[in-house]
OpenMM code with the backbone's topology and positions (N, CA, C; nanometers):
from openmm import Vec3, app, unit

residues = "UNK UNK UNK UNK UNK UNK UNK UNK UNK UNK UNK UNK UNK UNK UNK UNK UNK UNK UNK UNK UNK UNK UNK UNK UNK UNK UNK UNK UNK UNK UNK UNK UNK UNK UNK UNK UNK UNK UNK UNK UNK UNK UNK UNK UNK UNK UNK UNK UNK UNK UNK UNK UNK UNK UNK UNK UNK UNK UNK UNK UNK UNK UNK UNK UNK UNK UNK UNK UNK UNK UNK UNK UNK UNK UNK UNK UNK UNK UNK UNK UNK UNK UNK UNK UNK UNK UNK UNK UNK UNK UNK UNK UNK UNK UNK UNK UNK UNK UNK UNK UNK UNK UNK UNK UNK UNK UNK UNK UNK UNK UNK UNK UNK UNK UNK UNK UNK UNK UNK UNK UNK UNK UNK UNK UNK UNK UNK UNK UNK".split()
positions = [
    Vec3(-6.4003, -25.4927, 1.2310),
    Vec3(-6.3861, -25.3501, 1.2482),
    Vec3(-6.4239, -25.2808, 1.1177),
    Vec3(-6.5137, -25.2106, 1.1395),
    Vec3(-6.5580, -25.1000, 1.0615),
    Vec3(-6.4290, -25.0016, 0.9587),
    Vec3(-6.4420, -25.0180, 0.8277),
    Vec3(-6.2952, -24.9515, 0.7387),
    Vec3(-6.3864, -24.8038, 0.7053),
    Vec3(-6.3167, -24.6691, 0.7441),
    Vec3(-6.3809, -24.5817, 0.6910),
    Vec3(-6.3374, -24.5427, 0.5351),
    Vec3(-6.3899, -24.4986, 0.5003),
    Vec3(-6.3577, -24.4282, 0.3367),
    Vec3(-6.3469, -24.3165, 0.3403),
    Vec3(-6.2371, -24.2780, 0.2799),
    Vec3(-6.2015, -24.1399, 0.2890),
    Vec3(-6.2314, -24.1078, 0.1544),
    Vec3(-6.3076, -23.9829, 0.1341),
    Vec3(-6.2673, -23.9609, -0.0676),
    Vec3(-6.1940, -23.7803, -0.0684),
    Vec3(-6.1434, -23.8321, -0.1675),
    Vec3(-6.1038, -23.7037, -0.2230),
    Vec3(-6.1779, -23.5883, -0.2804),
    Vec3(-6.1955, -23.4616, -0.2605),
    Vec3(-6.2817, -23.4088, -0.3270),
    Vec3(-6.2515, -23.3596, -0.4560),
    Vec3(-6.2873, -23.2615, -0.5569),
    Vec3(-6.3051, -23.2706, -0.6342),
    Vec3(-6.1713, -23.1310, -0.6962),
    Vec3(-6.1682, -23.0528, -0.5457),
    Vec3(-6.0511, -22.9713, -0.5221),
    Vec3(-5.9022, -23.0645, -0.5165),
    Vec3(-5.8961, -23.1350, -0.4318),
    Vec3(-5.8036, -23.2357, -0.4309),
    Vec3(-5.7526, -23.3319, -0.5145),
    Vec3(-5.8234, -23.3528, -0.6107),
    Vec3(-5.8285, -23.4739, -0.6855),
    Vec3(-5.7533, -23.3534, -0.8286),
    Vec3(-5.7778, -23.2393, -0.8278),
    Vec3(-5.7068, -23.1201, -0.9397),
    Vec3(-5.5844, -23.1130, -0.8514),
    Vec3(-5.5904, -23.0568, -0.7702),
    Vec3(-5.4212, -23.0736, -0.7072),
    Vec3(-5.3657, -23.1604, -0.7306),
    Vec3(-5.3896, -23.3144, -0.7187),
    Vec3(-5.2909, -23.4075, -0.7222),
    Vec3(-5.2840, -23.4108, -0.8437),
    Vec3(-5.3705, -23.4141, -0.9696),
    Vec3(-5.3470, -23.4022, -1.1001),
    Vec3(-5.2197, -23.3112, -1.1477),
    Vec3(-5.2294, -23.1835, -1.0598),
    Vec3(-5.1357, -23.0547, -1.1234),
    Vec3(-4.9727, -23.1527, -1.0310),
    Vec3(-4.9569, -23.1890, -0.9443),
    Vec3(-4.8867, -23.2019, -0.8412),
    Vec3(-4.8449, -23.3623, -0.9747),
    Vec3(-4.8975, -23.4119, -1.0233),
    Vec3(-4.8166, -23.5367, -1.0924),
    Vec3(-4.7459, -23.4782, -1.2672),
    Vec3(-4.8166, -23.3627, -1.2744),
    Vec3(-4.7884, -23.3109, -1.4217),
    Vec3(-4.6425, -23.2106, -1.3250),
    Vec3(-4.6399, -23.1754, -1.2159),
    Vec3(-4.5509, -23.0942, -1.2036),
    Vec3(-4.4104, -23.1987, -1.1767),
    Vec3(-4.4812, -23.3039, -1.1164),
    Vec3(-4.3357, -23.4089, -1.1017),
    Vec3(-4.2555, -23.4804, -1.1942),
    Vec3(-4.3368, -23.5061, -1.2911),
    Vec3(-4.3178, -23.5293, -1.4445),
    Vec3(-4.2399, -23.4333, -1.4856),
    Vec3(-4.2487, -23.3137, -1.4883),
    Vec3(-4.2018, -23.2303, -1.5560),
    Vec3(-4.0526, -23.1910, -1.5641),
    Vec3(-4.0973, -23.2160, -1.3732),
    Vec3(-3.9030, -23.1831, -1.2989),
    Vec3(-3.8196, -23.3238, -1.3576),
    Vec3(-3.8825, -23.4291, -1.3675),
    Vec3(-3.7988, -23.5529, -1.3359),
    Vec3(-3.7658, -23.5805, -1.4624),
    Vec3(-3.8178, -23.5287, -1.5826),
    Vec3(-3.8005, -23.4862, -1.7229),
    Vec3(-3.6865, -23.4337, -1.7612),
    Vec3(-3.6485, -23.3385, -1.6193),
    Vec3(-3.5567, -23.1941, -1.6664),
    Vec3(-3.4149, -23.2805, -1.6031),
    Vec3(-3.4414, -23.3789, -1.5155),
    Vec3(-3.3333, -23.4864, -1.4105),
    Vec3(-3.3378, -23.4195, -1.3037),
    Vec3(-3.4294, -23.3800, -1.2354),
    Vec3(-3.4365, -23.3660, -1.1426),
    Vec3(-3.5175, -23.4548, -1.0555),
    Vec3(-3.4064, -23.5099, -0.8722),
    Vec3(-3.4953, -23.6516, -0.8410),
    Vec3(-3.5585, -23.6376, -0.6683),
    Vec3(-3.6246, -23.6857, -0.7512),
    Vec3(-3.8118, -23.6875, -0.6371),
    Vec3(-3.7349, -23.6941, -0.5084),
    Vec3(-3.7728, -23.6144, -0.3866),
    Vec3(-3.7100, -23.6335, -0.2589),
    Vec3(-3.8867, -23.6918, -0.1862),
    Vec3(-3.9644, -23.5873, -0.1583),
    Vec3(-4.1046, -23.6053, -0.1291),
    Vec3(-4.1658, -23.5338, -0.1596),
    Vec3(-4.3301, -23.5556, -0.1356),
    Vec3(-4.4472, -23.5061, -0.2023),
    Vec3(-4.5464, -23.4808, -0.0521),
    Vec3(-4.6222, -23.3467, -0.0858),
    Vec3(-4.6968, -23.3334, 0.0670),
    Vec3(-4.6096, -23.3233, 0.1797),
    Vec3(-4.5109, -23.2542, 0.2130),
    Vec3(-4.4397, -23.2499, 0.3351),
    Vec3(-4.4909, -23.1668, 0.4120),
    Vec3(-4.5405, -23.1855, 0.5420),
    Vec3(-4.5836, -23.0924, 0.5877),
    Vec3(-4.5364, -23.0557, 0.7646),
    Vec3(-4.5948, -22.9679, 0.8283),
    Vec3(-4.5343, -22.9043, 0.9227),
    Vec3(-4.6172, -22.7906, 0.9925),
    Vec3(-4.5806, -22.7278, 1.0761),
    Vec3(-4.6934, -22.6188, 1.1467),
    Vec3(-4.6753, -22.4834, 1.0626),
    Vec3(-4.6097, -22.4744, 0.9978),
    Vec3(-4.6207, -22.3283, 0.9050),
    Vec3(-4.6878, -22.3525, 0.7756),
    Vec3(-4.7146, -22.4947, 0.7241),
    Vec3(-4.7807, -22.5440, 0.5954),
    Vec3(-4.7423, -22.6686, 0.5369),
    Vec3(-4.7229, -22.6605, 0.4091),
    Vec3(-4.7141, -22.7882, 0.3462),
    Vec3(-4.6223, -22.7587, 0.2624),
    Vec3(-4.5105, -22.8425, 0.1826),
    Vec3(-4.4468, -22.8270, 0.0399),
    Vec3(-4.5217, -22.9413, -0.0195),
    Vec3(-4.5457, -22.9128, -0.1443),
    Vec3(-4.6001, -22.9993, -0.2269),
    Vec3(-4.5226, -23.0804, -0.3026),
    Vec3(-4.4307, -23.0644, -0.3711),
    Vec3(-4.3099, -23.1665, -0.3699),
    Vec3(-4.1465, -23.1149, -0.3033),
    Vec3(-4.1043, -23.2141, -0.2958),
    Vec3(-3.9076, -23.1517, -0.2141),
    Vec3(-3.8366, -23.2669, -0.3552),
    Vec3(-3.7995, -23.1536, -0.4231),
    Vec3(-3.7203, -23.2548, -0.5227),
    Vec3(-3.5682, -23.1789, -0.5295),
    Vec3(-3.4705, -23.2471, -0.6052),
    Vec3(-3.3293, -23.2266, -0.5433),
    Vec3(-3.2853, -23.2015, -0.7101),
    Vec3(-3.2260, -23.1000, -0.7162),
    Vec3(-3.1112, -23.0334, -0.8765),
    Vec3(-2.9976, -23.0479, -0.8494),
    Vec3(-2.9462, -23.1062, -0.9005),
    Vec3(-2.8120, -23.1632, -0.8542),
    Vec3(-2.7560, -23.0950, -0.7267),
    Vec3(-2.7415, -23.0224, -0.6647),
    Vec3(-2.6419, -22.9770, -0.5132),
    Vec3(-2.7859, -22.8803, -0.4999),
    Vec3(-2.8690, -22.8412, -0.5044),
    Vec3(-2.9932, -22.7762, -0.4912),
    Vec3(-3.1205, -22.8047, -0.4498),
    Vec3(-3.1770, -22.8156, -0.3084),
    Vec3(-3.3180, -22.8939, -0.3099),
    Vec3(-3.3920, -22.7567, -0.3256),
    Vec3(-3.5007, -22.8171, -0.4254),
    Vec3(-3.6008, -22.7399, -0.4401),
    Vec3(-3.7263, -22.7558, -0.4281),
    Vec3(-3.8213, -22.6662, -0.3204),
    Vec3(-3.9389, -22.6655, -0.3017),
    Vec3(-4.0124, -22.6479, -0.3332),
    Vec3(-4.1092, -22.6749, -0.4012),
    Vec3(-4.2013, -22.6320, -0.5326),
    Vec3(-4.3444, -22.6390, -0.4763),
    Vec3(-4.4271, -22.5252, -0.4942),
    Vec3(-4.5619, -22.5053, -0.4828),
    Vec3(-4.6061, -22.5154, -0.5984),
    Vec3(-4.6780, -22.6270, -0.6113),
    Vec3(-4.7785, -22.6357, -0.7402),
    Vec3(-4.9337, -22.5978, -0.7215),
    Vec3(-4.9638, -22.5006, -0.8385),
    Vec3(-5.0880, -22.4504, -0.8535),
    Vec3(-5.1400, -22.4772, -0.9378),
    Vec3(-5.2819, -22.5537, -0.9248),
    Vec3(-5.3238, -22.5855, -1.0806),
    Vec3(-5.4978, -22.5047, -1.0773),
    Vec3(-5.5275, -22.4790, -1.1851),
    Vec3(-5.7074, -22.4629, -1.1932),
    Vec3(-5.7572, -22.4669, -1.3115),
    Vec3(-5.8788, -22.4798, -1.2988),
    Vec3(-5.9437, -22.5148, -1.4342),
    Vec3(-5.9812, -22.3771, -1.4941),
    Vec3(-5.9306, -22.3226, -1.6016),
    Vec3(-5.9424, -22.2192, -1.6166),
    Vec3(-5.8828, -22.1207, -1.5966),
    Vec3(-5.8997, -21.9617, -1.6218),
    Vec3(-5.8453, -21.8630, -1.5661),
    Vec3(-5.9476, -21.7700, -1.5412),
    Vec3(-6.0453, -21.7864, -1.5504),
    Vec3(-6.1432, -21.6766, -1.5169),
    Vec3(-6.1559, -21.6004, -1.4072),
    Vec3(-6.0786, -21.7131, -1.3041),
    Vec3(-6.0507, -21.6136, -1.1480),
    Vec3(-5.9241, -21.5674, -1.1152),
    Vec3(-5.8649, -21.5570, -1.2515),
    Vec3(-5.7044, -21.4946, -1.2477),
    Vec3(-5.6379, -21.6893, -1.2713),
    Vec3(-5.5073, -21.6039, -1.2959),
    Vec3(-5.3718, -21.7436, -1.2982),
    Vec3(-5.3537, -21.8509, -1.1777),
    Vec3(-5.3691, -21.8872, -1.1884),
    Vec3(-5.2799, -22.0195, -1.0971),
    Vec3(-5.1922, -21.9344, -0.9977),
    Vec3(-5.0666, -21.8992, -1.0871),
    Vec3(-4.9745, -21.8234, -1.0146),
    Vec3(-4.9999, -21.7252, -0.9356),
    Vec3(-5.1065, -21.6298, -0.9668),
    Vec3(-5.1591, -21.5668, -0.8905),
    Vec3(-5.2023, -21.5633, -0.7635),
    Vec3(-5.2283, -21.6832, -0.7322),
    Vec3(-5.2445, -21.7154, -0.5940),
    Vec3(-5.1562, -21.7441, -0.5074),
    Vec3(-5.0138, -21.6998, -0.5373),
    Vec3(-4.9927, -21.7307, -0.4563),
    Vec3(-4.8533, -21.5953, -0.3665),
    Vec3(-4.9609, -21.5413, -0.2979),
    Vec3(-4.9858, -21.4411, -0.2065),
    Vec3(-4.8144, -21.4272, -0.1367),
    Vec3(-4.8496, -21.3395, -0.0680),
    Vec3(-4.7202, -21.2791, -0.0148),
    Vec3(-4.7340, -21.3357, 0.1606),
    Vec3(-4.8615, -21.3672, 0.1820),
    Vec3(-4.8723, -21.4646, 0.2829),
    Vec3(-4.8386, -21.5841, 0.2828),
    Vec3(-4.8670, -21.6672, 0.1612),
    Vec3(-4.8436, -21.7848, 0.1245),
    Vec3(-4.6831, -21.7716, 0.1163),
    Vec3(-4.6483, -21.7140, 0.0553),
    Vec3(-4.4818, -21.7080, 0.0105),
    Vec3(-4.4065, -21.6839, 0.1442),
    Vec3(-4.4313, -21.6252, 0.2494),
    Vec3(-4.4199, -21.6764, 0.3885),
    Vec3(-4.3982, -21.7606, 0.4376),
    Vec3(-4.5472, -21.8455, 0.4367),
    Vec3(-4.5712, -21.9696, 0.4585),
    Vec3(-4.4564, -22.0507, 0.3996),
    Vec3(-4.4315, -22.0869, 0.2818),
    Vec3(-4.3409, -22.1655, 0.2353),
    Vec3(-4.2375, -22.1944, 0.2471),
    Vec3(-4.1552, -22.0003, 0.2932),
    Vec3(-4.0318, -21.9734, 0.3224),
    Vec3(-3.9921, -22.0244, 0.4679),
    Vec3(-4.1116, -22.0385, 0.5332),
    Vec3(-4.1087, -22.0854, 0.7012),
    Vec3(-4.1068, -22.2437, 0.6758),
    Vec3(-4.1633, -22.2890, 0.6041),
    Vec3(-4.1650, -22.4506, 0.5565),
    Vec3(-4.0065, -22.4885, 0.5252),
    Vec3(-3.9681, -22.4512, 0.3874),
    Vec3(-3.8526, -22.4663, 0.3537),
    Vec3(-3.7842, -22.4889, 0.4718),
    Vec3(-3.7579, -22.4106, 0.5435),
    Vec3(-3.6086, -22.3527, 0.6513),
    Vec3(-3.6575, -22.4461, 0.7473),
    Vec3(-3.7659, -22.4905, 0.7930),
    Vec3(-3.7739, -22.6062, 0.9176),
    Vec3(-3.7701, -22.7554, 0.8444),
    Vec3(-3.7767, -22.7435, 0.6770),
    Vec3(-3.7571, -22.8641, 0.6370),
    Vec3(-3.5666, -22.8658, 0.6421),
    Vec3(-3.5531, -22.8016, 0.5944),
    Vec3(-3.4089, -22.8097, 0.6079),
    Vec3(-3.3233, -22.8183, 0.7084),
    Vec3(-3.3744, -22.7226, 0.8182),
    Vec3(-3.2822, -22.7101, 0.9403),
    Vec3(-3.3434, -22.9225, 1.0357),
    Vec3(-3.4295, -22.9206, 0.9981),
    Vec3(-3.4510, -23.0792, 0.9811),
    Vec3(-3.3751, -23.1995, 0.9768),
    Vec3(-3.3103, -23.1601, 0.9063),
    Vec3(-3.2046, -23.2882, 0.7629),
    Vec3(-3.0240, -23.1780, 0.7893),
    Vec3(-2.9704, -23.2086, 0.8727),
    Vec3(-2.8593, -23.1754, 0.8963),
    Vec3(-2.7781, -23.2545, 0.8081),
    Vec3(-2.8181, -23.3269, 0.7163),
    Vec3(-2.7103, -23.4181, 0.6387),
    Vec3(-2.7331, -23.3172, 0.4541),
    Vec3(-2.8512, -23.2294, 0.4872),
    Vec3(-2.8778, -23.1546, 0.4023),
    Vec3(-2.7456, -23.0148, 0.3745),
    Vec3(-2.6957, -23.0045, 0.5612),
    Vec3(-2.6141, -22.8921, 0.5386),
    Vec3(-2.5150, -22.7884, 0.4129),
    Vec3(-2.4693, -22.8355, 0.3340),
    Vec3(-2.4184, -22.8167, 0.2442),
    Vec3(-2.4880, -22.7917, 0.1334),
    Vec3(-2.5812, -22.7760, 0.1165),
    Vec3(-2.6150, -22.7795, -0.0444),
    Vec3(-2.7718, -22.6084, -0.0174),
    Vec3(-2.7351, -22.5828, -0.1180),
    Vec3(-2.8354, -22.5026, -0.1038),
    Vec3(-2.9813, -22.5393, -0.1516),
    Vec3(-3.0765, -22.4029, -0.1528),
    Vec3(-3.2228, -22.4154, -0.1784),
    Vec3(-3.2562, -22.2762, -0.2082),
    Vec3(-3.3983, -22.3401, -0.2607),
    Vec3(-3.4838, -22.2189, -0.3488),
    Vec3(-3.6484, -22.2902, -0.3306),
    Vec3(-3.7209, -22.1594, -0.3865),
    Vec3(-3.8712, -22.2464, -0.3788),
    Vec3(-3.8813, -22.2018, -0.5326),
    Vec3(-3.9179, -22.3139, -0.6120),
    Vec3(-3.9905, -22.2876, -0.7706),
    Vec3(-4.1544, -22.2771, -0.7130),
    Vec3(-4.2288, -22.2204, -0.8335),
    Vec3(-4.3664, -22.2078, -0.8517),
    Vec3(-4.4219, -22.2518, -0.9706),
    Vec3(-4.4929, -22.4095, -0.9922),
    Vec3(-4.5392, -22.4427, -1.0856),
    Vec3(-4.6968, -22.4264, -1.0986),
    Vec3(-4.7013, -22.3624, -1.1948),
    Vec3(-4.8521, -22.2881, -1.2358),
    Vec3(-4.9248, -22.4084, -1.3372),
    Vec3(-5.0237, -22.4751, -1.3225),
    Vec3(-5.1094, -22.5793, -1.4010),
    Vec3(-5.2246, -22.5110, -1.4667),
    Vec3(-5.3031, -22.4784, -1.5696),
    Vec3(-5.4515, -22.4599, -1.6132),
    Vec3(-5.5023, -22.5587, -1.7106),
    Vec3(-5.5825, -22.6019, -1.6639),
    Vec3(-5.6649, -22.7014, -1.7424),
    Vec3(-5.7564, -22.6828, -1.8129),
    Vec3(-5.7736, -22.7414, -1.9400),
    Vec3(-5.8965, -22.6618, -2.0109),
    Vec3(-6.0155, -22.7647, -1.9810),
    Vec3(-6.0867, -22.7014, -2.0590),
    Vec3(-6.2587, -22.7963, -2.0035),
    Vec3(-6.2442, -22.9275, -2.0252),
    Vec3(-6.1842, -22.9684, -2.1623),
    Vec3(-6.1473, -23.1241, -2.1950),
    Vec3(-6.0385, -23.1834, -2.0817),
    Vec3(-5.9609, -23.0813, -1.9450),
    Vec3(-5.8863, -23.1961, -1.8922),
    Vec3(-5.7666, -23.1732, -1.9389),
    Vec3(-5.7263, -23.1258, -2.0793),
    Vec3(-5.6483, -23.1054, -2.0996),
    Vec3(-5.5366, -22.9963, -2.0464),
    Vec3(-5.4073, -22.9604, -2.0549),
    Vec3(-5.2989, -22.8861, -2.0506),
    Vec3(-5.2927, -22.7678, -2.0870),
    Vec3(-5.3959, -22.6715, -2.0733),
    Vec3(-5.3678, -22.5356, -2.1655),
    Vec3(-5.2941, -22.4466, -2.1243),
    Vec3(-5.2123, -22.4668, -2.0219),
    Vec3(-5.0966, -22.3700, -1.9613),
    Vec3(-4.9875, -22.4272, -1.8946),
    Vec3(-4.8746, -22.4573, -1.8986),
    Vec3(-4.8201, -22.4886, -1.7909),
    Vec3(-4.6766, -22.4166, -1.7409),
    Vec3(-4.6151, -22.3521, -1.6621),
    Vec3(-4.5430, -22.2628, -1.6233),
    Vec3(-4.4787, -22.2363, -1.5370),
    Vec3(-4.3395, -22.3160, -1.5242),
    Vec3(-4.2311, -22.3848, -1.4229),
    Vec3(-4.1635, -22.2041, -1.4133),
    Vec3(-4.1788, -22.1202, -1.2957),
    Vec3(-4.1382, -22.0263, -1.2109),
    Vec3(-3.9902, -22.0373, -1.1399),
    Vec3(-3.8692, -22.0638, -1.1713),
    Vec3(-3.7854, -22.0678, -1.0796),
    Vec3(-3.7116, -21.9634, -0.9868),
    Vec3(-3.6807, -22.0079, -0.9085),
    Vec3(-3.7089, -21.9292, -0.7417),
    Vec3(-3.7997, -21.7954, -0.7773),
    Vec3(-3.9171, -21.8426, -0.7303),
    Vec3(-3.9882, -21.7335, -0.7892),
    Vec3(-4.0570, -21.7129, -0.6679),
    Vec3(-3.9547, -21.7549, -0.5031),
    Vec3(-4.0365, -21.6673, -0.3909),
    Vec3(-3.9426, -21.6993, -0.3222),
    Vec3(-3.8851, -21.5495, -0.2710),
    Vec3(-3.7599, -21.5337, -0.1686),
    Vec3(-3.7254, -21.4460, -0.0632),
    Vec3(-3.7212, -21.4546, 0.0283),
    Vec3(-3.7221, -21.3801, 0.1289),
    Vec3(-3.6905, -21.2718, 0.0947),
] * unit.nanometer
topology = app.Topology()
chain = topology.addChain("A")
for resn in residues:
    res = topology.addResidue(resn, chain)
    for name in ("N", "CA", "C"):
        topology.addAtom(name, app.Element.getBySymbol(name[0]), res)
């Protein structure tokens, strides 16, 4: 049987970059990894990580540059929707979740031409109904 190959593109392959600098960052602060890519019919969370009695949903934005505006910037009052509809069906989900509350953080990534880190900018609850 024929194995297909899937590749990543070149958009994707910067997301998961920003999406491992953002998990690093939390798990730095002790905060512990629940999942990554969760997704659902209103969108995706990009990681579900847990603050002590707090799960938090975090949209990570990364880009090379800023020439087309911030990272953070993108992320729209549609999008912030989107997320808020994510969150609440991830949660209403996980009934063993009941008790503890939530928030969505916004981690902003920019990369400079070398690849490197030239911005990085952990948002907390920085999108709420």
């Amino acid at each position: 049987m024929e194995r297909l190959s899937v590749t990543r593109t070149n958009r994707q392959r910067l997301g998961d970059a920003g999406e491992r600098l953002a998990r690093r960052h939390l798990e730095d602060l002790g905060y512990a990894f629940i999942a990554a890519n969760w997704t659902c019919p209103s969108g995706e969370l990009d990681l579900v990580m847990r603050d002590g009695d707090i799960i938090v949903f975090v949209e990570v934005k990364t880009r090379r540059g800023e020439h087309l505006g911030t990272a953070e910037e993108s992320v729209t009052a549609v999008k912030s929707g989107r997320l808020l509809r994510s969150a609440e069906i991830y949660f209403s989900s996980r009934p063993e979740l009941a008790d503890l509350f939530w928030r969505i953080d916004v981690i902003a990534v920019t990369l400079l031409p070398t690849g490197a880190v030239g911005r990085f900018t952990h948002m907390i609850n920085a999108v709420q109904a």
